[in-house]
C-alpha positions as CSV (number, residue, x, y, z in Angstrom):
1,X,99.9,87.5,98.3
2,X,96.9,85.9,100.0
3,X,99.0,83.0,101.4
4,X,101.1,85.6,102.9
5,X,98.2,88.1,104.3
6,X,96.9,84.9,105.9
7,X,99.9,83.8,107.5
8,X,100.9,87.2,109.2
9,X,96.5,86.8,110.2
10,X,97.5,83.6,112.0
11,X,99.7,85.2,114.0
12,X,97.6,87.7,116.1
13,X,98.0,87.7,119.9
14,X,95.0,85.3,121.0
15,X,93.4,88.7,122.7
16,X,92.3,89.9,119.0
17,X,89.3,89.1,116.8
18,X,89.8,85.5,114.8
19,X,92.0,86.2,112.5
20,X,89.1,85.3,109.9
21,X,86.9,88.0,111.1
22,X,89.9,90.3,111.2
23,X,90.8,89.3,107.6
24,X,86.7,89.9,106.4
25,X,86.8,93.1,107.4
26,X,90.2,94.0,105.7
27,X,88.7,93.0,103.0
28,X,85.4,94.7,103.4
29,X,87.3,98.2,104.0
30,X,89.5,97.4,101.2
31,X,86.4,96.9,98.6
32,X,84.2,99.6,100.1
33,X,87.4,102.5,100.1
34,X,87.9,102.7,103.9
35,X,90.9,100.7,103.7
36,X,92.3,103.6,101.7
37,X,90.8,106.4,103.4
38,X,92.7,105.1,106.6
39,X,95.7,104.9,105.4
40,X,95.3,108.5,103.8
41,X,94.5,109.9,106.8
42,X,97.5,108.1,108.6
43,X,100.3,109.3,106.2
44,X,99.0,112.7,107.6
45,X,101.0,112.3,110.7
């Protein structure tokens, strides 16, 4: 899975964060719940 999560990161438009960044604080959220508490909240609508 990680080889694929960091392809698909490699692909953001040039306008975004580095995909490194973007992919620390994927992981961050993931670790500390928000990750989850996101998508929660979006499977509400």
């Amino acid at each position: 899975m990680r080889s694929r999560t960091v392809a698909i990161g490699r692909m953001l438009p040039n306008d975004f964060l580095r995909w490194k960044t973007v992919y620390h604080y994927f992981r961050q959220w993931r670790k500390d719940g928000t990750w989850q508490q996101i998508h929660e909240r979006l499977r509400l609508y």
